[in-house]
N, C-alpha and C positions, 0 to 999 in steps of 0.2 A: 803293781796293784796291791791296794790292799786287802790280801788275802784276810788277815784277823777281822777286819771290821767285814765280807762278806762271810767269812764262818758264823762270826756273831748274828746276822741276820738269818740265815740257816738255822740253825742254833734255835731262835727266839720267834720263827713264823712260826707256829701256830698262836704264840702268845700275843705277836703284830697283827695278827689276823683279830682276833679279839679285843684288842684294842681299837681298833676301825669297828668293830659291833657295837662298841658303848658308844662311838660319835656317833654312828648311823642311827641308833636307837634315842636320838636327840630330831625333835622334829622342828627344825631349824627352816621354817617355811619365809622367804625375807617376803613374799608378797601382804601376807595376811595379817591385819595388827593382832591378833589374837594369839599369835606363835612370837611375837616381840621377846617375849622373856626366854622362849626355846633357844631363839637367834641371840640371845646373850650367854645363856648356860654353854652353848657350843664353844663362844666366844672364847668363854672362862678355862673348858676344857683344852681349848688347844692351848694356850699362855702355858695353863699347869705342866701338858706334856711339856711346851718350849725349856720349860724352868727346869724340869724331871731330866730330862736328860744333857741339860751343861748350857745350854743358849745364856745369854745375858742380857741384861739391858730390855727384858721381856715388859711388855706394857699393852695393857688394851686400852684404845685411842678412840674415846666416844666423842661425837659431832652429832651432827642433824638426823643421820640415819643409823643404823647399826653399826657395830662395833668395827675397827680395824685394830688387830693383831701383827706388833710388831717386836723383832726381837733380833739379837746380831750376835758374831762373835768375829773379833777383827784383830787376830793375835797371828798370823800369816803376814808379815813384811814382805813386801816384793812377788804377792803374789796375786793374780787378780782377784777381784772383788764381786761374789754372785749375789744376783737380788732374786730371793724365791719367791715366787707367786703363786697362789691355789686360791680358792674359795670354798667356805664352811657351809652356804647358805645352799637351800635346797629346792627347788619346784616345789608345787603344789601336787598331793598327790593322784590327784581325781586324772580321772571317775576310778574310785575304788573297790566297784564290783569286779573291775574288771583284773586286780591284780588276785595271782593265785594261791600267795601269802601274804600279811599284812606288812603294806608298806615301810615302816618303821621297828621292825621284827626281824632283823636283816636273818636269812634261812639259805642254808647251801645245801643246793640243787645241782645235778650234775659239773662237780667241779666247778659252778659260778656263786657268786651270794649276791642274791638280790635284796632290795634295797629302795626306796628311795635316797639318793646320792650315794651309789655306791660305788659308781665311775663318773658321777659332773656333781660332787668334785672332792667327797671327802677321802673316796679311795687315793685318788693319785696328790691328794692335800695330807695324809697318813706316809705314805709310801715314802714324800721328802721327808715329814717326821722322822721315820726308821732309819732311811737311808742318812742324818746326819746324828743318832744317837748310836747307829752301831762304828761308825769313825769317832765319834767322842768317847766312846766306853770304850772301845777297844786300842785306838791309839792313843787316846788324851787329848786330840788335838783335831782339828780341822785344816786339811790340807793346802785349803784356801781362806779367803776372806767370804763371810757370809752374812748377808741382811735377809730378812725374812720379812713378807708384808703378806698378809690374809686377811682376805676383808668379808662380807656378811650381806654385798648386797649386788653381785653380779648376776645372780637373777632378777634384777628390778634396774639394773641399768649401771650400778657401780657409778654413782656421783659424788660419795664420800671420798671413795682415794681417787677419782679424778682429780678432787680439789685440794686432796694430801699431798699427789703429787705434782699437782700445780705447784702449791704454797711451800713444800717444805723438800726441796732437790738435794740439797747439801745432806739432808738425814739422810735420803737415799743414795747418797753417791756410789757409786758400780759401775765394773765394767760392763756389763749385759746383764741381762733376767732369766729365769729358768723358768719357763712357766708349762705346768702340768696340768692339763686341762684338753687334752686332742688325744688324737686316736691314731692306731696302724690303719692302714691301708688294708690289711687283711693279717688275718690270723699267720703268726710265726712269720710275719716282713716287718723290719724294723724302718721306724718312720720320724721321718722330720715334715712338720708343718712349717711352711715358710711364707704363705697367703696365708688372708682372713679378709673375707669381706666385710664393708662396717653395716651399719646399721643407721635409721629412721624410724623411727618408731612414732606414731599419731596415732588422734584420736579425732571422728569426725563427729559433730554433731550438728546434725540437722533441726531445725525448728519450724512448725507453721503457725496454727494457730495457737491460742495466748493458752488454753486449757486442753484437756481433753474432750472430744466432741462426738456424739451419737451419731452414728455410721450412717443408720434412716435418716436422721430429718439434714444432717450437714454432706451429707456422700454425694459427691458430683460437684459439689460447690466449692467446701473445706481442701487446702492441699492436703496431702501425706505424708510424712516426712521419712514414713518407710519406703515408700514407693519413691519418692525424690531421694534418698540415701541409696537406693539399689541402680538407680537411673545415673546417679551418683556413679558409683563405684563400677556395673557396667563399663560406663565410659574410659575407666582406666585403664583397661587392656583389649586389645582383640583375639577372637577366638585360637590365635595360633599362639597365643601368649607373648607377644608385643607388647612393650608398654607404651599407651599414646602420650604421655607427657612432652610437650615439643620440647625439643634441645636435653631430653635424657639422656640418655644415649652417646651425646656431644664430647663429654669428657674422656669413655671408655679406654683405657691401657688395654690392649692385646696382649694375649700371652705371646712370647718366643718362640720362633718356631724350635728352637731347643726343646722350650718348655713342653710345649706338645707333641714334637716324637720322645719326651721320656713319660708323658701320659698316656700316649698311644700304647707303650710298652708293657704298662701295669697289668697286672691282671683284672679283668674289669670283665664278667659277665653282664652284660644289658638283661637277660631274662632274668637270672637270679637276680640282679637289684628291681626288679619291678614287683617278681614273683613274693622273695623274702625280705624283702627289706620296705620297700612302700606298700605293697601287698593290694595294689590297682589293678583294673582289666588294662589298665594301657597308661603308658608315662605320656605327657604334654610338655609345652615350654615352646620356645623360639624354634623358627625353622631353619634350617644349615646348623645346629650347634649339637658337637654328640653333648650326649649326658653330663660328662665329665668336665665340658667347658660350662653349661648349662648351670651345673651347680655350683662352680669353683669362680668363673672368670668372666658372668655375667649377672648383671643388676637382673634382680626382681622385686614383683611388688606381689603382697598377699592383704588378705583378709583372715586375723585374728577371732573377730566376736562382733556380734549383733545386737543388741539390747533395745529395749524399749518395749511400751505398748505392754498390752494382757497375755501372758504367758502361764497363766494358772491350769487347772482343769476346767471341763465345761468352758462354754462361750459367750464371749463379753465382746460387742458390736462397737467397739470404741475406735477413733481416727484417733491417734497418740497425736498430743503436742510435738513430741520431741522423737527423736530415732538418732543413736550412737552404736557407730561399728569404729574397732579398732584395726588400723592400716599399718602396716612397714612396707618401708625397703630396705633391700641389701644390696650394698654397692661395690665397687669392685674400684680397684686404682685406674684414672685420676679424681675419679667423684671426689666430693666433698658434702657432708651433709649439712652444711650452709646452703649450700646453691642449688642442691636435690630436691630439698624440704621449701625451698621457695620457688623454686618451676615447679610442683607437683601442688602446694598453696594456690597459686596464680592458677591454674588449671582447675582444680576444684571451683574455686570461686568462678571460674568462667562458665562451667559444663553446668553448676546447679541450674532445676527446673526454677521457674517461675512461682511465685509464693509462698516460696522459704528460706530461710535463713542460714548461713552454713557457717560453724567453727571450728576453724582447723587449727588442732593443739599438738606441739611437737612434747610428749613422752619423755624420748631419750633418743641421745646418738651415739654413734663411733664411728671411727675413721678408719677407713679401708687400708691391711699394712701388705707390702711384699717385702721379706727378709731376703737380705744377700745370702749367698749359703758359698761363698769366699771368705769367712772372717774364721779366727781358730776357733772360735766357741763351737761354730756348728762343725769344725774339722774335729775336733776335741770328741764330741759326741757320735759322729760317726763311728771313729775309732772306740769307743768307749759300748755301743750298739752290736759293732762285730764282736768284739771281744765276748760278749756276753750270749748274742744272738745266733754268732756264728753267720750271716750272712752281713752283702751292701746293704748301705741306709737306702730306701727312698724319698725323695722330699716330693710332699704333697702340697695341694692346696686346702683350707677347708671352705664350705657355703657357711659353716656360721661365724660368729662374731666374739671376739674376745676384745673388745674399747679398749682394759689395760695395754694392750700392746702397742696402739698409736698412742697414749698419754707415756711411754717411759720414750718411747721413739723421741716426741716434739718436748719433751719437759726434761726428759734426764739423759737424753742424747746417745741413747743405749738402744743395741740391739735385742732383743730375744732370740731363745730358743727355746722351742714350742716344740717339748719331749713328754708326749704322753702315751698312756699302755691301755687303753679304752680298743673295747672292737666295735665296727660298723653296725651288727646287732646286738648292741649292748642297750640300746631302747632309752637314753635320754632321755627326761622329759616327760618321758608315755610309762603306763602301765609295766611291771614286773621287769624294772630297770634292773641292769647285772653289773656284775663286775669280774672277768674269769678268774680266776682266785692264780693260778697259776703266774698270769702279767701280772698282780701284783705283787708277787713275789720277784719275778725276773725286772719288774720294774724299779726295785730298791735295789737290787744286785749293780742295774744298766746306772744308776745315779751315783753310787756308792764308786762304781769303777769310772764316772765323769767325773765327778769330783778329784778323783786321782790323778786323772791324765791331767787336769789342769793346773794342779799343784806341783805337774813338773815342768 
C-alpha cells in the first residue's frame, strides 16, 4: 500500500476539504440557462486541479450541452486501464427557505458540510481528485493507467457523453470505470453498488380547447385538460401501486434467491426508513414486495410536476387550453426503455378522455445495469474497502439511475465499479444536502489503497 501517498492525504485534509468549498461555492445548476456560465466555471475549475496536480492531455470538450472534462495519464505498461467518472453539475436548490444555511455556502455542522452537491457529486468527484494527486505528489507516478471523463450534465440526463461515448471508444479505451456517485448502505458498512435501475423520463401534455376559456359561460361544455391529464395519470397505477401498463411488467429479471437472502441480511430497519428517511405516516408501493426489493428490483412510475392554468394569487375562472405534468419510470433489468416508453405511449394515447389531445414526449433515458461482482475490479475493491474499513464489502442495489453505466457497458464493453461514500440521509436533491466530512476523508484513503491493489 501506499503508505506516502495516504500520509500525504492525511497530511493535506483540511486543505482537500477546502478545496471541495471553492467547487461547492460554484453554483453549477445544469437544469437552469441562467447558471450556463456557473456550469462552465466549474468546468474550468476541475481541468485546473486536473493540470495542478500532474494529469495530462486535460481538455474541456464543448458540444451541444455543457462541458465534458477529460484528462489521462498512461505511463503504467502492463497494467490495467481506470476510466474515472463523477459529475460537477448540481440540482436546483429550491425551495430554499427550507435550507438551514445557504445552499452554495457550503457550512460544517456537526461533523457534515452541507452544501448543495456536497455528496451528488462534487464530494465524491473531489475525493478522485485527491485520491490521484496524493499518489502523483508523493510517488511520482500512478500505479495504474488512468483516464478521467467528468461531465456537466447528469442532472439533466447526461446526452453529451452518451454521445462522447458513443462516437469516440478508442479515446476511452479501459479496462472498467470507477464511478463515484452511490452511497453505503449504512453508516461504517462498506459498499459496492452493482444494480441501477434505468430510467424514462416524459412529458405529457394535454390540449382541449384552441385558447383559454371562461369557466361560466364554456364549464360543462369545454373539455379540461386538467381534469383529462389527472383522469390521465390516475389511470396509470392502482391504489396498491401497480402499474396498469399492459405487458409492463413482461420483461422483469428477478433478483436471485442469493441475492435476496444477502438483502434479507442487511441491516434494514422498515420504521427508521419510513420515520427518518421518507418522513411519511405509512410507506406504499406493490403488494408481496418488502421495501428493499420495492426500491432496488422493481419498475415504477411517478409524477414529477403539474403545470398549467392560473396559478397566481386571487382567482381567475379560467378552463386552461393546455395541462403538462412530467412522468418517469424506473426500470429494472430486462426492461428496455424503447419498449417501456412505447407500451406506456400506446396506453396513454388509449386511456385519454374524449376531447382532447395528448403528447407524449420522451425527456431522457437509461438502461437498467446489473454488475457481475466475480471480475478483479470489484475483488480489488473489496479488498481495498477492508483494508481501510476494517470490515466485508456489501453489494447493494440502488432505486436510482446512473445512464453512464449502461453507455460504458454497450459502447466500451467495460464493467463499472460503483464505489461511493454518500450516506442514506445525506438528502440528495432536497434541502440541507450533506456530506459526512469523515467518508470523505476515508473515501480518498479507500481509492488511494484501490488504486494500489491494482497496480499489483
Amino acid at each position: 500500500m501506499s503508505s506516502a501517498a495516504v500520509g500525504y492525504a492525511k497530511e493535506n485534509a483540511s486543505r482537500f476539504l477546502d478545496d471541495l468549498k471553492t467547487l461547492l461555492r460554484i453554483p453549477s445548476v445544469s437544469t437552469t440557462p441562467e447558471h450556463k456560465g456557473d456550469v462552465e466555471k466549474a468546468a474550468n475549475w476541475v481541468a485546473a486541479e486536473l493540470k495542478r496536480i500532474g494529469m495530462e492531455h486535460v481538455d474541456v470538450l464543448h458540444g451541444m450541452g455543457h462541458p465534458l472534462v477529460y484528462a489521462d495519464w498512461l505511463h503504467a505498461p502492463g497494467k490495467p486501464t481506470v476510466l474515472c467518472y463523477a459529475h460537477y453539475d448540481v440540482q436546483p436548490p429550491d425551495p430554499l427557505d427550507e435550507w438551514v444555511t445557504p445552499p452554495f455556502e457550503p457550512t460544517e455542522r456537526n461533523g457534515n458540510l452541507y452544501a448543495r452537491g456536497a455528496v451528488d457529486d462534487k464530494g465524491q468527484l473531489v475525493l478522485q481528485l485527491k485520491a490521484l494527486e496524493a499518489l502523483l505528489k508523493k510517488d511520482g507516478k500512478l500505479p495504474l493507467n488512468v483516464r478521467v471523463l467528468y461531465e456537466g450534465e447528469e442532472e439533466v440526463g447526461g446526452e453529451h457523453i452518451a454521445a462522447f461515448v458513443r462516437e469516440h471508444p478508442d479515446r476511452l479505451k479501459s479496462d472498467f470505470a470507477l464511478i463515484s456517485d452511490t452511497e453505503l448502505f449504512a453508516p461504517e458498512l462498506p459498499t459496492l453498488t452493482v444494480g441501477l435501475r434505468g430510467m424514462v423520463y416524459t412529458e405529457l401534455e394535454v390540449r382541449g380547447a384552441k385558447t383559454d376559456l371562461h369557466s361560466g359561460m364554456y364549464g360543462g361544455a369545454a373539455p379540461n385538460p386538467f381534469v383529462a391529464l389527472a383522469q390521465i395519470i390516475a389511470g396509470l397505477k392502482d391504489r396498491d401501486g401497480k402499474i396498469l401498463i399492459p405487458g409492463f411488467y413482461d420483461d422483469v429479471r428477478k433478483p436471485s434467491d442469493d441475492e435476496l437472502k444477502a438483502w434479507r441480511s442487511l441491516p434494514f430497519d422498515e420504521e427508521e426508513y419510513r420515520e427518518k428517511e421518507v418522513g411519511a405516516s405509512k410507506l406504499v408501493g406493490e403488494k408481496g414486495y418488502t421495501v428493499i426489493e420495492r426500491t432496488w428490483a422493481r419498475p415504477t412510475l411517478d409524477v414529477h410536476g403539474i403545470v398549467g392554468g392560473f396559478i397566481g394569487a386571487g382567482a381567475k375562472t379560467v378552463i386552461p387550453a393546455k395541462a403538462t405534468a412530467k412522468v418517469s419510470m424506473r426500470l429494472v433489468p430486462d426492461m428496455t426503455p424503447e419498449k417501456s416508453f412505447r407500451q406506456y405511449k400506446d396506453y396513454v394515447e388509449k386511456i385519454k378522455p374524449e376531447g382532447v389531445t395528448v403528447d407524449v414526449r420522451l425527456i431522457h433515458s437509461g438502461e437498467p445495469s446489473v454488475i457481475r461482482t466475480d471480475n478483479p475490479y470489484v475483488k480489488a475493491a473489496t479488498q481495498a474497502l477492508k483494508k481501510v474499513w476494517g470490515k466485508d464489502t456489501v453489494f447493494i442495489r440502488s432505486g436510482g439511475s446512473i445512464p453512464i453505466v449502461g453507455d460504458f457497458e454497450k459502447h466500451l464493453k467495460i464493467p463499472s465499479v460503483m464505489m461511493g461514500f454518500g450516506l442514506p440521509d445525506d438528502g440528495l436533491h432536497a434541502p440541507n444536502e450533506k456530506f459526512h466530512i469523515p467518508n470523505f476523508h476515508r473515501g480518498i484513503e479507500s481509492l488511494i489503497v484501490f488504486f494500489d491493489e491494482l497496480g499489483k
